[in-house]
N, C-alpha and C positions, 0 to 999 in steps of 0.2 A: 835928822830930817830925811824922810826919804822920797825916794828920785817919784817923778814922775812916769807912766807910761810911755810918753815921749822921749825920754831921758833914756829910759830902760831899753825903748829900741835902738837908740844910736851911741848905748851903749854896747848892746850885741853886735850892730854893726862892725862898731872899732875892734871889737874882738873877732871877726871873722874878716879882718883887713878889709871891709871894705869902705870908699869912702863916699859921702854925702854930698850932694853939690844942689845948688837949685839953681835952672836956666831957664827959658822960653821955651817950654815945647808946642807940640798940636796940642790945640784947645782942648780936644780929646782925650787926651792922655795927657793922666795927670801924675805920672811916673814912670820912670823905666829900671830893669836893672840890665848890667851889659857885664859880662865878664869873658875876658879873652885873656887866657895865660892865667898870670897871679894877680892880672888887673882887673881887680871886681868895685864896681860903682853904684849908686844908686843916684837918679836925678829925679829930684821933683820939680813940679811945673809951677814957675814963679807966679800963677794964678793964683795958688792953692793958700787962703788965707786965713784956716782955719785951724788950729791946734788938734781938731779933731778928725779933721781932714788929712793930716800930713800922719796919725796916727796910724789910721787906716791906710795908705800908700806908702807906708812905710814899712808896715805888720805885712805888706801883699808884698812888697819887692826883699824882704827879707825872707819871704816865702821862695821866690824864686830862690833864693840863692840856694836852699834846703833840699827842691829839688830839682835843682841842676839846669845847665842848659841856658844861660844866661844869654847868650848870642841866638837864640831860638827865631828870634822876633825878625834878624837879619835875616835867616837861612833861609831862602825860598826853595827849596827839596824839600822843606815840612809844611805838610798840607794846613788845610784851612783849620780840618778835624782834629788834627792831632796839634797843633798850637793851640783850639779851644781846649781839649783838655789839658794839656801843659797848665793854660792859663787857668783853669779850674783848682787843680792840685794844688798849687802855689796860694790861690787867693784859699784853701782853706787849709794849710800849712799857715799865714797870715790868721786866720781866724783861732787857729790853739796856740799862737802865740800868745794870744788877748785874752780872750774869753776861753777859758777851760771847760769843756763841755758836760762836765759833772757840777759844774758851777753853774754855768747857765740854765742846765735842767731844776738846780733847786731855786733861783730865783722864778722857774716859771711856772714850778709846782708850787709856789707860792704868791704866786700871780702878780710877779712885779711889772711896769709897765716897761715898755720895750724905750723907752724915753730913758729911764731912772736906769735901767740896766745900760744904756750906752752912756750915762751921766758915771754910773759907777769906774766901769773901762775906760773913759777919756776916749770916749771915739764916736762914732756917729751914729744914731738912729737905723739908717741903711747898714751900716757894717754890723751888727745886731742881728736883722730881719735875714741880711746872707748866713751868716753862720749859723743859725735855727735853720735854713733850706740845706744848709750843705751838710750839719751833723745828722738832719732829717733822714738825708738822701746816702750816707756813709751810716745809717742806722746806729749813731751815735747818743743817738736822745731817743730815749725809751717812750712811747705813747703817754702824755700826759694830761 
C-alpha cells in the first residue's frame, strides 16, 4: 500500500527532525515553520480542514526548511523585500516537492485540467495555478 502525499511529507518531516503541531494561529496564516538551534517545527492553523490544504502548507513550510532561515518571520533587520523573496523560494521549493516540473509540463502539453492535475498530487486547485507561475517565471516550463 502506498503512503499518501500527506504521509510522504510528514514523513520527510520526521526525517529532517522536525516536528508537526497544529494550534490557533492568525486567520491568516495558515502555517508557520520556526527553527532556532536543532529546534525545527512546523505549525499549521487548526482552521485548515482540508487534506489538500495541509498538503500545500505543508510542501510550503518544508520548503522553508530547505532554504533556510526559519526564524526569518521573527527578525525584523529583514526587510519587507527580502522576507517576500524568502517567502517565494520556499513556497517553490514546496511546489518541486509535489509536482515535478517535467511532470507538470506533460500533463499540460496534454491539456489536462488544472482540477485533475491538483486531484492527481492531493493538493489544491491554487497550489497547481502557483507552481505553473513560479516554474513559468524560474523558466522551468518550456512554452507550451
Amino acid at each position: 500500500m502506498s503512503l499518501t502525499v500527506l504521509e510522504q511529507l510528514y514523513n520527510k518531516a520526521s526525517l529532517q527532525d522536525i516536528q508537526v503541531y497544529r494550534h490557533d494561529l492568525p486567520e491568516r496564516m495558515r502555517g508557520l515553520y520556526i527553527e532556532n538551534g536543532d529546534f525545527k517545527s512546523i505549525t499549521i492553523n487548526n482552521c485548515v480542514n482540508t487534506q489538500a490544504e495541509e498538503v500545500d502548507i505543508m510542501a510550503e513550510e518544508i520548503g522553508h526548511f530547505i532554504v533556510g532561515g526559519g526564524d526569518l518571520l521573527l527578525n525584523n533587520s529583514v526587510d519587507y523585500v527580502n522576507k517576500r523573496k524568502y517567502e517565494l523560494k520556499a513556497k517553490c521549493q514546496g511546489y518541486k516537492l509535489i509536482i515535478p516540473p517535467a511532470e507538470l509540463y506533460e500533463f499540460l502539453l496534454d491539456e489536462v485540467p488544472v482540477w485533475e492535475i491538483a486531484e492527481y498530487y492531493e493538493c489544491t486547485e491554487s497550489f497547481v495555478i502557483e507552481a505553473i507561475e513560479c516554474y513559468k517565471r524560474k523558466g522551468l516550463l518550456p512554452s507550451y
